[in-house]
C-alpha positions in Angstrom: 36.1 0.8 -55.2 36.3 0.3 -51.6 33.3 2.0 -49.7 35.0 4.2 -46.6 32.9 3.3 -43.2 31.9 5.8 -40.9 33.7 6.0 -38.1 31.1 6.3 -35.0 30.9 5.4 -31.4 29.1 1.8 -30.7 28.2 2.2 -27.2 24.2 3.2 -26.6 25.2 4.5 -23.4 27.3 6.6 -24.2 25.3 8.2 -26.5 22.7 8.2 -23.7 25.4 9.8 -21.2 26.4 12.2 -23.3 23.1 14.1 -24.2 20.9 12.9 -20.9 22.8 14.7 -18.7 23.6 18.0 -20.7 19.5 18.2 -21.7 18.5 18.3 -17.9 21.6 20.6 -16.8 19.8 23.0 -19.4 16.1 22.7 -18.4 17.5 23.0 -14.5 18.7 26.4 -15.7 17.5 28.5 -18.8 17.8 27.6 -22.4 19.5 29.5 -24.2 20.9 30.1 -28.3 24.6 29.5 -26.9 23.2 26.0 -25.4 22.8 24.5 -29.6 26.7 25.1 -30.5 28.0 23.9 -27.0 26.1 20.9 -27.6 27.0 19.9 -31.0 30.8 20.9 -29.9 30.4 18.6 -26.9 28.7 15.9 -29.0 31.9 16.3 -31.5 33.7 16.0 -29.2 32.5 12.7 -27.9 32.5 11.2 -31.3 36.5 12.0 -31.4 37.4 10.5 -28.5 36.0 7.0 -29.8 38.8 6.7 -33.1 41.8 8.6 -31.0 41.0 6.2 -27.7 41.0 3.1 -30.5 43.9 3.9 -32.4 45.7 3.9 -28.7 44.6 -0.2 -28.7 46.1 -1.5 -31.9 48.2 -0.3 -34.6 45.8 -1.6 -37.0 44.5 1.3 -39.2 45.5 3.9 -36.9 45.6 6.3 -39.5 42.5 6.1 -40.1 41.4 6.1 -36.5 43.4 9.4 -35.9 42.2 11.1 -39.2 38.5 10.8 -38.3 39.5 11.9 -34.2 41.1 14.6 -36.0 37.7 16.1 -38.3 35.4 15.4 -35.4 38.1 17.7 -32.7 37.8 20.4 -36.1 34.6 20.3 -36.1 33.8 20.6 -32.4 36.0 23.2 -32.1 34.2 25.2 -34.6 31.5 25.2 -32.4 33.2 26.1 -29.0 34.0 29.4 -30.7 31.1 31.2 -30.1 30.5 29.6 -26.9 33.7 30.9 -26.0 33.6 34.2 -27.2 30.3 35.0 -25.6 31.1 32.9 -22.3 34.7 32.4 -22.2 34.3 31.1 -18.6 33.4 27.8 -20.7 36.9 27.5 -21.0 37.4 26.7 -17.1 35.9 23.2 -17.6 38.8 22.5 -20.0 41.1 21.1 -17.2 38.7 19.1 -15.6 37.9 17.2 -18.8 41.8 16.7 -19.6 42.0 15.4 -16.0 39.0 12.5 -16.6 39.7 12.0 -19.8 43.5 11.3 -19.0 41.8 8.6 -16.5 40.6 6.9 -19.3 43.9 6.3 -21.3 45.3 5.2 -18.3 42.8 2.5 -18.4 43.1 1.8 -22.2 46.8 1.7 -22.4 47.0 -0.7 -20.1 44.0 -2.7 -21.4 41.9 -2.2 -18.4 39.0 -0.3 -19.5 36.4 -2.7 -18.3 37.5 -1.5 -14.6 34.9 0.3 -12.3 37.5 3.2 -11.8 37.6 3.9 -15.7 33.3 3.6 -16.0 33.0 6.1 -12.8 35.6 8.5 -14.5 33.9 8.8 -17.9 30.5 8.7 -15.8 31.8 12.3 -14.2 33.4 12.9 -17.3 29.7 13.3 -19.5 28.5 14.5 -15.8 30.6 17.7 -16.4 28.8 18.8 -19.8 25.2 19.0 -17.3 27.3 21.2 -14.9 28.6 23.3 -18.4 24.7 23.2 -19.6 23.6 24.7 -16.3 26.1 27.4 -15.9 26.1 28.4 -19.5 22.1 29.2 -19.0 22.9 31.3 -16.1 23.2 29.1 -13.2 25.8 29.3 -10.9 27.7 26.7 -7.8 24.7 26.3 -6.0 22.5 23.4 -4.5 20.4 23.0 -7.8 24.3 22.7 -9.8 25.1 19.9 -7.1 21.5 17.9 -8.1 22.1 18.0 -11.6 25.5 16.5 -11.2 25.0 14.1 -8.6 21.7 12.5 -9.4 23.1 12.1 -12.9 25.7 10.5 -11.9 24.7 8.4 -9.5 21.6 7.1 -12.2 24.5 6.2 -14.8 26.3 4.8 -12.1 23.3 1.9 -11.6 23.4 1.2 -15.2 27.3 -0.1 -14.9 26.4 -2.0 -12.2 23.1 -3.4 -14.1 25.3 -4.4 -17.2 28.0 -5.6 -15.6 25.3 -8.3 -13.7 23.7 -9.3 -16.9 26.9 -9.3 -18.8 30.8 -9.8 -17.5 29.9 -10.3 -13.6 26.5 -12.5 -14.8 27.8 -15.8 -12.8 29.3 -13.8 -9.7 26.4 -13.5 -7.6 28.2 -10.6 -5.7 27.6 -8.8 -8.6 23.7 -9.2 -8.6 24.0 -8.3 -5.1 25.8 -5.0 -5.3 23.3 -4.4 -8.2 20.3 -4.9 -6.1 21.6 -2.9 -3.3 22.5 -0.2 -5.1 19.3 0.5 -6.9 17.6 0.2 -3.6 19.4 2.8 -1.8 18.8 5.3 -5.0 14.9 4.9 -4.2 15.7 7.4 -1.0 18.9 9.0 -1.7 17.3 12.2 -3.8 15.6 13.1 -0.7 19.0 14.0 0.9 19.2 16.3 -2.0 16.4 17.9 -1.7 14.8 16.8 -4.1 12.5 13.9 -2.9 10.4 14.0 -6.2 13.0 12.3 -8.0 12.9 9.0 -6.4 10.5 8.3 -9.4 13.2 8.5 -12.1 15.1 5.9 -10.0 12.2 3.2 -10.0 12.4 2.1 -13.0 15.7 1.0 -12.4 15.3 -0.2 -9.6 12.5 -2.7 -11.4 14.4 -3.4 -14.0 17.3 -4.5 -12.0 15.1 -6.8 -9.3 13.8 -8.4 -12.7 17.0 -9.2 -14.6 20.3 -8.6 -12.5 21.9 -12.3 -12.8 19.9 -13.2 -15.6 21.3 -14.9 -19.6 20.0 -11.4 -21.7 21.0 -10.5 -25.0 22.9 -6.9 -25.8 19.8 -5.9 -28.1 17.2 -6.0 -25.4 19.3 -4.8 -22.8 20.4 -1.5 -25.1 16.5 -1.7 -25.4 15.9 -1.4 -21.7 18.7 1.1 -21.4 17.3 3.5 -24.1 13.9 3.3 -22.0 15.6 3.8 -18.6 17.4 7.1 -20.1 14.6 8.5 -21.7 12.4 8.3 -18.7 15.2 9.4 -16.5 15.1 12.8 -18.4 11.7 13.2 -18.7 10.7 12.6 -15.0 13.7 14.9 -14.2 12.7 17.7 -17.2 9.2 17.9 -15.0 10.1 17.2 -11.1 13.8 19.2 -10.8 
Protein backbone atom coordinates (compact mmCIF):
# COMPACT_ATOMS: atom_id res chain seq x y z
CA UNK A 1 0.00 0.00 0.00
CA UNK A 2 1.14 3.34 -0.88
CA UNK A 3 2.07 5.41 2.28
CA UNK A 4 0.08 9.04 1.94
CA UNK A 5 2.80 12.07 2.64
CA UNK A 6 2.02 14.87 4.66
CA UNK A 7 1.40 17.73 3.06
CA UNK A 8 3.46 20.66 4.96
CA UNK A 9 5.12 23.85 4.19
CA UNK A 10 9.11 23.55 3.33
CA UNK A 11 10.16 26.98 3.97
CA UNK A 12 11.96 27.62 7.63
CA UNK A 13 11.14 31.06 7.23
CA UNK A 14 8.05 30.93 6.91
CA UNK A 15 7.53 28.99 9.75
CA UNK A 16 9.73 31.57 11.46
CA UNK A 17 7.42 34.56 10.00
CA UNK A 18 4.55 33.14 10.86
CA UNK A 19 4.88 32.56 14.76
CA UNK A 20 7.94 35.37 15.42
CA UNK A 21 5.91 38.05 14.72
CA UNK A 22 2.44 36.99 16.32
CA UNK A 23 4.59 35.89 19.77
CA UNK A 24 5.99 39.48 20.20
CA UNK A 25 2.60 41.31 19.00
CA UNK A 26 1.20 39.27 22.20
CA UNK A 27 3.97 40.04 24.77
CA UNK A 28 3.78 43.96 23.44
CA UNK A 29 0.15 43.65 24.59
CA UNK A 30 -1.46 41.18 27.19
CA UNK A 31 -1.71 37.39 26.85
CA UNK A 32 -4.65 36.24 26.85
CA UNK A 33 -6.90 32.57 26.58
CA UNK A 34 -8.34 33.93 23.11
CA UNK A 35 -4.51 34.45 21.97
CA UNK A 36 -4.11 29.99 21.83
CA UNK A 37 -7.11 29.49 19.20
CA UNK A 38 -6.19 32.57 17.09
CA UNK A 39 -2.90 31.18 16.80
CA UNK A 40 -3.49 27.65 15.92
CA UNK A 41 -6.25 29.17 13.33
CA UNK A 42 -3.57 31.48 11.92
CA UNK A 43 -0.95 28.68 11.89
CA UNK A 44 -3.79 26.54 9.84
CA UNK A 45 -4.09 28.83 8.03
CA UNK A 46 -0.57 29.17 6.91
CA UNK A 47 -0.26 25.55 6.35
CA UNK A 48 -3.34 25.79 3.67
CA UNK A 49 -2.01 28.27 1.69
CA UNK A 50 1.22 26.08 0.90
CA UNK A 51 -1.03 22.92 -1.10
CA UNK A 52 -3.86 25.60 -2.64
CA UNK A 53 -0.73 28.12 -3.79
CA UNK A 54 0.94 24.66 -5.26
CA UNK A 55 -1.89 23.21 -6.94
CA UNK A 56 -2.05 26.89 -8.79
CA UNK A 57 1.69 25.75 -10.40
CA UNK A 58 1.06 22.48 -11.96
CA UNK A 59 -1.75 20.29 -12.62
CA UNK A 60 0.08 17.45 -11.22
CA UNK A 61 -1.82 16.02 -8.19
CA UNK A 62 -3.85 18.94 -7.69
CA UNK A 63 -6.34 17.07 -6.03
CA UNK A 64 -4.48 16.23 -3.63
CA UNK A 65 -2.94 19.63 -3.16
CA UNK A 66 -6.48 21.21 -2.84
CA UNK A 67 -7.85 18.37 -0.57
CA UNK A 68 -5.14 18.98 2.16
CA UNK A 69 -5.65 23.19 1.56
CA UNK A 70 -9.06 22.27 2.11
CA UNK A 71 -8.70 20.26 5.95
CA UNK A 72 -6.14 22.71 7.06
CA UNK A 73 -8.86 26.10 5.98
CA UNK A 74 -11.54 23.48 8.16
CA UNK A 75 -9.52 23.29 10.70
CA UNK A 76 -8.37 26.89 11.08
CA UNK A 77 -11.65 27.91 10.87
CA UNK A 78 -12.65 25.85 13.79
CA UNK A 79 -10.50 27.91 15.66
CA UNK A 80 -11.46 31.46 14.48
CA UNK A 81 -14.82 30.68 16.00
CA UNK A 82 -14.33 31.59 19.34
CA UNK A 83 -12.03 34.27 18.44
CA UNK A 84 -14.72 35.67 16.64
CA UNK A 85 -17.45 35.27 18.77
CA UNK A 86 -15.70 36.89 21.76
CA UNK A 87 -13.78 39.58 19.43
CA UNK A 88 -15.66 39.76 16.27
CA UNK A 89 -13.54 42.85 15.44
CA UNK A 90 -10.97 39.97 14.42
CA UNK A 91 -12.91 39.77 11.50
CA UNK A 92 -11.74 43.36 10.19
CA UNK A 93 -8.27 41.89 9.26
CA UNK A 94 -10.06 39.55 6.84
CA UNK A 95 -9.75 42.09 3.93
CA UNK A 96 -6.42 43.03 4.37
CA UNK A 97 -5.19 39.38 4.26
CA UNK A 98 -7.38 38.70 0.96
CA UNK A 99 -5.64 41.87 -0.40
CA UNK A 100 -1.81 40.41 0.32
CA UNK A 101 -2.61 37.17 -0.15
CA UNK A 102 -4.15 38.00 -3.72
CA UNK A 103 -0.49 39.62 -4.27
CA UNK A 104 0.86 36.42 -3.94
CA UNK A 105 -1.14 34.51 -6.73
CA UNK A 106 -0.50 37.23 -8.85
CA UNK A 107 3.13 36.32 -8.45
CA UNK A 108 2.57 32.50 -8.66
CA UNK A 109 0.38 32.46 -11.65
CA UNK A 110 2.64 34.06 -13.54
CA UNK A 111 5.69 32.22 -12.22
CA UNK A 112 7.16 35.09 -10.58
CA UNK A 113 7.29 34.34 -7.05
CA UNK A 114 10.93 34.76 -6.53
CA UNK A 115 10.21 38.71 -7.04
CA UNK A 116 10.93 41.30 -4.24
CA UNK A 117 7.27 42.65 -4.59
CA UNK A 118 5.82 39.02 -3.75
CA UNK A 119 8.57 38.49 -0.52
CA UNK A 120 7.59 42.10 0.81
CA UNK A 121 3.77 41.24 0.39
CA UNK A 122 3.88 37.95 2.30
CA UNK A 123 6.41 39.72 4.73
CA UNK A 124 3.26 42.26 5.64
CA UNK A 125 1.11 39.49 5.13
CA UNK A 126 2.59 37.26 8.48
CA UNK A 127 3.22 41.13 9.79
CA UNK A 128 -0.63 41.42 10.12
CA UNK A 129 -1.11 38.33 12.53
CA UNK A 130 1.45 40.58 15.26
CA UNK A 131 -0.87 43.55 14.61
CA UNK A 132 -4.14 40.78 15.25
CA UNK A 133 -1.92 39.39 18.45
CA UNK A 134 -1.67 42.90 19.77
CA UNK A 135 -5.09 44.10 19.38
CA UNK A 136 -6.70 40.90 20.42
CA UNK A 137 -4.74 41.35 23.99
CA UNK A 138 -6.18 44.77 24.24
CA UNK A 139 -4.05 47.04 22.47
CA UNK A 140 -5.28 49.44 20.18
CA UNK A 141 -3.73 51.81 16.75
CA UNK A 142 -1.13 53.38 18.72
CA UNK A 143 2.74 53.96 18.54
CA UNK A 144 3.55 50.52 20.40
CA UNK A 145 0.91 48.71 17.36
CA UNK A 146 3.24 50.65 14.74
CA UNK A 147 6.66 49.07 16.51
CA UNK A 148 5.42 45.68 16.48
CA UNK A 149 4.66 45.92 12.80
CA UNK A 150 7.36 47.76 11.52
CA UNK A 151 10.36 46.45 13.25
CA UNK A 152 9.03 43.03 12.24
CA UNK A 153 8.94 43.76 9.13
CA UNK A 154 11.64 45.50 8.47
CA UNK A 155 13.89 42.36 10.39
CA UNK A 156 12.27 39.82 7.85
CA UNK A 157 12.81 42.08 5.23
CA UNK A 158 16.90 41.78 5.85
CA UNK A 159 16.60 38.09 5.81
CA UNK A 160 15.31 38.20 1.87
CA UNK A 161 17.86 40.37 1.12
CA UNK A 162 20.51 37.96 3.12
CA UNK A 163 19.29 34.85 1.15
CA UNK A 164 18.94 36.20 -1.89
CA UNK A 165 23.01 37.23 -1.62
CA UNK A 166 24.00 33.80 -0.58
CA UNK A 167 21.64 32.14 -2.91
CA UNK A 168 19.92 33.47 -6.41
CA UNK A 169 21.77 37.07 -6.45
CA UNK A 170 25.22 35.15 -4.95
CA UNK A 171 27.48 36.41 -8.15
CA UNK A 172 25.72 39.92 -8.51
CA UNK A 173 27.70 41.94 -6.26
CA UNK A 174 24.91 44.58 -6.17
CA UNK A 175 23.23 42.21 -4.30
CA UNK A 176 25.84 41.89 -1.43
CA UNK A 177 25.84 45.52 -1.50
CA UNK A 178 22.14 46.19 -0.92
CA UNK A 179 22.48 43.49 1.70
CA UNK A 180 25.26 45.17 3.57
CA UNK A 181 23.56 48.44 3.42
CA UNK A 182 20.55 47.46 4.47
CA UNK A 183 21.50 45.77 7.67
CA UNK A 184 23.60 48.78 8.48
CA UNK A 185 20.91 51.21 8.39
CA UNK A 186 18.60 48.69 10.74
CA UNK A 187 21.50 49.18 13.46
CA UNK A 188 19.84 52.99 13.94
CA UNK A 189 16.51 52.83 12.46
CA UNK A 190 14.51 51.56 15.90
CA UNK A 191 15.63 54.70 17.43
CA UNK A 192 13.22 56.60 15.15
CA UNK A 193 10.65 54.42 16.67
CA UNK A 194 11.24 55.00 19.76
CA UNK A 195 12.48 52.26 20.71
CA UNK A 196 16.41 52.56 20.67
CA UNK A 197 16.86 49.26 22.74
CA UNK A 198 16.12 47.26 19.89
CA UNK A 199 19.05 47.96 17.81
CA UNK A 200 20.35 44.84 19.59
CA UNK A 201 17.93 42.41 17.88
CA UNK A 202 19.25 43.82 14.59
CA UNK A 203 23.06 43.02 15.31
CA UNK A 204 23.08 39.84 14.75
CA UNK A 205 22.07 40.40 11.51
CA UNK A 206 23.80 42.74 10.72
CA UNK A 207 27.10 40.22 11.67
CA UNK A 208 25.86 37.60 10.01
CA UNK A 209 25.41 39.45 6.88
CA UNK A 210 29.09 41.38 6.86
CA UNK A 211 30.30 37.62 7.37
CA UNK A 212 28.48 35.75 4.55
CA UNK A 213 26.60 38.02 2.09
CA UNK A 214 28.35 36.97 -1.37
CA UNK A 215 29.55 33.96 -0.04
CA UNK A 216 29.11 29.70 -1.71
CA UNK A 217 26.73 28.52 1.63
CA UNK A 218 24.72 25.52 1.83
CA UNK A 219 20.64 25.79 2.48
CA UNK A 220 21.16 23.63 5.83
CA UNK A 221 23.49 26.10 7.52
CA UNK A 222 21.89 29.01 6.27
CA UNK A 223 18.15 27.74 7.65
CA UNK A 224 20.64 27.15 10.64
CA UNK A 225 21.60 30.79 10.89
CA UNK A 226 18.06 31.86 10.13
CA UNK A 227 16.48 29.71 13.01
CA UNK A 228 19.17 31.53 15.37
CA UNK A 229 18.57 35.02 13.93
CA UNK A 230 14.60 34.46 14.57
CA UNK A 231 14.88 33.23 17.89
CA UNK A 232 17.12 35.92 19.13
CA UNK A 233 15.04 38.48 17.35
CA UNK A 234 12.04 37.46 19.68
CA UNK A 235 13.81 37.12 22.62
CA UNK A 236 15.66 40.47 22.64
CA UNK A 237 12.27 41.99 21.55
CA UNK A 238 10.14 39.75 24.36
CA UNK A 239 12.52 41.76 27.01
CA UNK A 240 13.38 45.35 25.43
CA UNK A 241 9.77 46.39 23.66
Amino acid sequence: MKKTRIVIPREHGGWAMVSVPYFIGMVAAKPALLHLPLFLAWLFLYMASYPFLQSLKTTAKRKTWISWGTVYALVAAVFLVPVLVFKPSMLWFAPVLLVLIMVNVWHVLRKAERALLNDISAILLFCTGGAAAYMLGGGGFDQLLAAVVSLNFLYFTGTVFFVKSVFRERKNRRWTAYAIMYHSVMLILPIFFGHPWMCLPFLFPFVKTLRYAGKIMKPMKVGMIEIAGSIQFLLLSWILM
